[in-house]
C-alpha positions as CSV (number, residue, x, y, z in Angstrom):
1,X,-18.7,92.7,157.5
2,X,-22.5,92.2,158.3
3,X,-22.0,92.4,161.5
4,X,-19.7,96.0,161.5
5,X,-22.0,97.4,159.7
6,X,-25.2,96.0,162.1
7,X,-22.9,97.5,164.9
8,X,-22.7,100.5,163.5
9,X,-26.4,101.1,162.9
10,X,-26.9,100.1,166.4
11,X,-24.0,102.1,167.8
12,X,-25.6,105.1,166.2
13,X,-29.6,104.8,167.5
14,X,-27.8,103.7,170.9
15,X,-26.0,106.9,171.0
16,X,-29.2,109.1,170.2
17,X,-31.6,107.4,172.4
18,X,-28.8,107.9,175.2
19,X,-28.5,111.6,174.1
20,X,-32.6,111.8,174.4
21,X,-32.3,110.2,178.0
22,X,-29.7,112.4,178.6
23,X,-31.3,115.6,178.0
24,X,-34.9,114.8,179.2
25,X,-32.9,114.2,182.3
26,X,-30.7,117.5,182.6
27,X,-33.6,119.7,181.7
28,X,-36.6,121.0,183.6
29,X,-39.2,120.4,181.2
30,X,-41.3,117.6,182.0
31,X,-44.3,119.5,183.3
32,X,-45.6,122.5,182.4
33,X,-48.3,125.3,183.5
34,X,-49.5,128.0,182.4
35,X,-51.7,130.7,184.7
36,X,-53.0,134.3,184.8
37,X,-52.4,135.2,188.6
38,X,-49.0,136.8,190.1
39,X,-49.4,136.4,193.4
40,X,-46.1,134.5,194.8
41,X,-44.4,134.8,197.8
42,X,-40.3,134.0,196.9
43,X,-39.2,134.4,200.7
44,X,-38.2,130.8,201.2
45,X,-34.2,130.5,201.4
46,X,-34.7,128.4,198.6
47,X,-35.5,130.1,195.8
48,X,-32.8,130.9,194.0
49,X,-33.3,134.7,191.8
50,X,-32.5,135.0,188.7
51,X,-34.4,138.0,188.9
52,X,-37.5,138.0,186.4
53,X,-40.8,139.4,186.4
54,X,-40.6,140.5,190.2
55,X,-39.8,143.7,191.7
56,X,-35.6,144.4,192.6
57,X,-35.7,143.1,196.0
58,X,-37.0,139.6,194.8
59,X,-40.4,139.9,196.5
60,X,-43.5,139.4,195.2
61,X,-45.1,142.2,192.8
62,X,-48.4,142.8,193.9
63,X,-51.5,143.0,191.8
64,X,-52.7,141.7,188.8
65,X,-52.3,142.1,185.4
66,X,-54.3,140.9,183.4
67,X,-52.7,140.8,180.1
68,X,-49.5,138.6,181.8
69,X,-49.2,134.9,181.9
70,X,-46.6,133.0,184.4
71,X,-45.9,130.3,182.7
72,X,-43.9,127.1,185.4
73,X,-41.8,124.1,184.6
74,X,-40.6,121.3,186.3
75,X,-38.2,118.4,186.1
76,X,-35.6,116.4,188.1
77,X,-33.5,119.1,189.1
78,X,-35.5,122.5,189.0
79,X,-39.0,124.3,189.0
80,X,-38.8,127.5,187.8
81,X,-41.0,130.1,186.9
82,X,-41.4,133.6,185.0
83,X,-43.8,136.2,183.9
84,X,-44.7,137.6,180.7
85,X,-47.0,140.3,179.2
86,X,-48.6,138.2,176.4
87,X,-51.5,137.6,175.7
88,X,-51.4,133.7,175.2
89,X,-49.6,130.8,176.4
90,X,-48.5,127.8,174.1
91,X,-46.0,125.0,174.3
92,X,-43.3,127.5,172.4
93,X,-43.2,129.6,175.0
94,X,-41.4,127.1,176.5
95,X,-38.7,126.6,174.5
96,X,-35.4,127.4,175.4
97,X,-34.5,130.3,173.5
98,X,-38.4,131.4,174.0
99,X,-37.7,132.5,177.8
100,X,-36.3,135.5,179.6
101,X,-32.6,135.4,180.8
102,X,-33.7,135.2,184.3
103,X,-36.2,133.7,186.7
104,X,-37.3,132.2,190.0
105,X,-36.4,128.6,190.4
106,X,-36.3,126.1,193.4
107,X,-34.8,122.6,193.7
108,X,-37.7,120.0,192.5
109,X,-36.5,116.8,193.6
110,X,-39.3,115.1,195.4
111,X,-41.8,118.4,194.6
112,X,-45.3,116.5,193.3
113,X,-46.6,119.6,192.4
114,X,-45.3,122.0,189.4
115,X,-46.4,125.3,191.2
116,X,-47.1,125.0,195.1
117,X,-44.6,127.2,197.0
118,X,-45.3,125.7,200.7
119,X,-43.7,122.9,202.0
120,X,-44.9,119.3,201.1
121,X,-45.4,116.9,203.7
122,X,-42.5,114.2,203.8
123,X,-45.6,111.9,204.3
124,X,-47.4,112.7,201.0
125,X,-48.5,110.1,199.0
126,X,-47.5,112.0,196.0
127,X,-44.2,112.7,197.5
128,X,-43.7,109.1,197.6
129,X,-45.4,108.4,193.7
130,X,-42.9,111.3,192.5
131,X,-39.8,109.5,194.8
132,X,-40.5,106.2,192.5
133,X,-40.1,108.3,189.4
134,X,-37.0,109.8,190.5
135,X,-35.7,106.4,191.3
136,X,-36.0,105.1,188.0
137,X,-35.1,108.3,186.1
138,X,-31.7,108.2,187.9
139,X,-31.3,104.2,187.3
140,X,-32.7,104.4,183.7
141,X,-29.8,107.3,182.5
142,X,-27.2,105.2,185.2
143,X,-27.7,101.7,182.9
144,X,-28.0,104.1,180.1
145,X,-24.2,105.5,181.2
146,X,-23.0,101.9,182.4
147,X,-24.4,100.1,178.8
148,X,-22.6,102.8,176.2
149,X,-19.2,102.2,178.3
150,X,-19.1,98.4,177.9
151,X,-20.0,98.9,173.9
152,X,-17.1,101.3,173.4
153,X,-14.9,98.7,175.1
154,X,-16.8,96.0,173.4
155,X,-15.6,97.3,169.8
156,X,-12.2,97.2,169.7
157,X,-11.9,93.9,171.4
158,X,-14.5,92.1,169.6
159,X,-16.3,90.7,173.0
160,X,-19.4,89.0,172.7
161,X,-19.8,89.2,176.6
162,X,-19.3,92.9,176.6
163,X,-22.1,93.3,173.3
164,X,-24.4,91.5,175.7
165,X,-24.3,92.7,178.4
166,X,-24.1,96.3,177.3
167,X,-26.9,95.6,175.3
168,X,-28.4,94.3,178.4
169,X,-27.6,97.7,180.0
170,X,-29.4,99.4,177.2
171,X,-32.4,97.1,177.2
172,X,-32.6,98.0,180.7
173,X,-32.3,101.6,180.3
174,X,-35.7,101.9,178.1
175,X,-37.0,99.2,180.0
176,X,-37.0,101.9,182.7
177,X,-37.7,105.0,181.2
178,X,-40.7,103.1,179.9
179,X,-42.0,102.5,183.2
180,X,-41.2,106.3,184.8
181,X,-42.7,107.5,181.4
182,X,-46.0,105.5,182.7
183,X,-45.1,106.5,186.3
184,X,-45.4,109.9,185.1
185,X,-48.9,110.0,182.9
186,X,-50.5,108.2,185.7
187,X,-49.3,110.8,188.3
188,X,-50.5,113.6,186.0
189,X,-53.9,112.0,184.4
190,X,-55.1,110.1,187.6
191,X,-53.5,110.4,190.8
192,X,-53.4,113.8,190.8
193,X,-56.0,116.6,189.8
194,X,-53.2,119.3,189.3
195,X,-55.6,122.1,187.5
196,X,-57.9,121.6,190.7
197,X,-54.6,121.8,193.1
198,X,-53.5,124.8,191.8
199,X,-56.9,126.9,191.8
200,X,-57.1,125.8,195.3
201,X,-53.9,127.1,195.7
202,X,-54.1,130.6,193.7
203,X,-57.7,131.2,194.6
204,X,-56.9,133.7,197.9
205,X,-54.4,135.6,195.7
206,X,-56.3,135.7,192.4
207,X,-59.9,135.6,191.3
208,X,-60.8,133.7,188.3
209,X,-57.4,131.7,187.6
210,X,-57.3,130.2,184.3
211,X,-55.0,127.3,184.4
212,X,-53.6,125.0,181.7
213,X,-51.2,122.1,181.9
214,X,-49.5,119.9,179.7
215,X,-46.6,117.6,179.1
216,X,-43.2,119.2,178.4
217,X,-40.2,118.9,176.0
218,X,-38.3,116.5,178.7
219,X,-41.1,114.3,178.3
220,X,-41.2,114.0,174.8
221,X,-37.1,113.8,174.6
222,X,-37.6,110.9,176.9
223,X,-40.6,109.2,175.0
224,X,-38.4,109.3,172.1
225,X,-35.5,108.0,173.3
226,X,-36.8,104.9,174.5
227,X,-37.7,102.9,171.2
228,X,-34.3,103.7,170.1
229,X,-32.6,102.7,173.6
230,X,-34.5,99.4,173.0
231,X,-33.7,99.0,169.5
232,X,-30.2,99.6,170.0
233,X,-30.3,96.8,173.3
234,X,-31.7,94.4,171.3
235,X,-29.0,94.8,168.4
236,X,-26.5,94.6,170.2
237,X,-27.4,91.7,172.5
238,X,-28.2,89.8,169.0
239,X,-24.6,90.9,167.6
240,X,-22.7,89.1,170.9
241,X,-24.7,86.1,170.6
242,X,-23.5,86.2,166.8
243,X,-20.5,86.6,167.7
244,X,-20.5,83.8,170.7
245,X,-21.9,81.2,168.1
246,X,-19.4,81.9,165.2
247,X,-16.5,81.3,168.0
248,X,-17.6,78.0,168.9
């Protein structure tokens, strides 16, 4: 009975760290920026328009307004960016019901920076920092996937193999979101100076760019997720080696 119940509990934090993990990893969140210049340039074949901000045609409006903000985000999948006339920019902003219907986005992948439009070297060392992350993003939510599929066949059958090894899976799953988590607040903190980038980059297009970037709601999905990934792991490994010793 103890041990039903234990399994429950654990079935239960396992399912909502997975859930975190899950959506830190479908959403574009994990970065964001926040600047006063418009200046873009959305001819690349790339950029998919949902138009926003932007003149009809999808090129760049010209000028400068200064009462509008154009606010980015980043994550596995997508950068995107839009434009509004406010008058301050704050995490909210960023919130998914909190944005326009449409806006510019292109593919982010291997992108190391959150706003540069050109082309990045395939010989970048930040290319190559960011692949890293994206390698253990898409092995963290895999183990995630592979862990929560041996548990479900675990319950009905009672298998002590399949609790540890799921649990294994799980372990392993926070085990590497930990380490892209740290991946990540290196990148941002110290490898890269990404308020200096992007003044470097804005500064023929705007005068007196005010930049501001911070970690996004991806991030803190994943950061959350983790402790109960690992929780859950360490549960359920614990429950099959219960269950191993009271069969023998």
């Amino acid at each position: 009975m103890k041990v039903s119940v234990i399994a429950f509990v654990a079935g239960l934090i396992g399912a909502i760290g997975l859930l975190l993990f899950l959506v830190a990893f479908g959403t574009d969140y994990w970065l964001l920026a926040a600047e006063n210049c418009e200046a873009y340039e959305h001819g690349s074949e790339n950029v998919i328009s949902r138009p926003t901000a932007t003149a009809p045609n999808g090129q760049a409006r010209q000028g400068h307004d200064e009462s509008a903000i154009t606010f980015h985000h980043e994550g596995f999948i997508w950068r995107c960016w839009f434009t509004e006339d406010i008058s301050h920019d704050s995490i909210w902003n960023f919130w998914f019901t909190n944005q326009p219907p449409s806006k510019y986005c292109v593919h982010g992948y291997l992108f190391p920076f959150p706003i540069a439009m050109r082309p990045v070297s395939s010989h970048d060392s930040t290319a190559v920092y960011r692949g890293f992350w994206t390698a253990f993003i898409i092995l963290g939510v895999a183990a995630g996937l592979v862990g929560g599929f041996l548990l479900v066949c675990a319950v009905p059958f009672v298998s002590a193999k399949l609790y540890k090894v799921g649990g294994g899976f799980l372990l392993a799953s926070g085990t590497l979101f930990s380490i892209l988590i740290f991946l990540f607040v290196m990148w941002k903190e110290f490898v890269v100076d990404l308020e200096r980038y992007i003044l470097l980059e804005r500064s023929s297009g705007c005068k007196d760019v005010l930049v501001h970037v911070q970690y996004g709601w991806s991030f803190m999905f994943a950061a959350a997720g983790i402790p109960l990934a690992l929780l859950a792991g360490l549960l359920f490994y614990l429950i099959g080696r219960t269950i191993e010793a009271h069969n023998k």
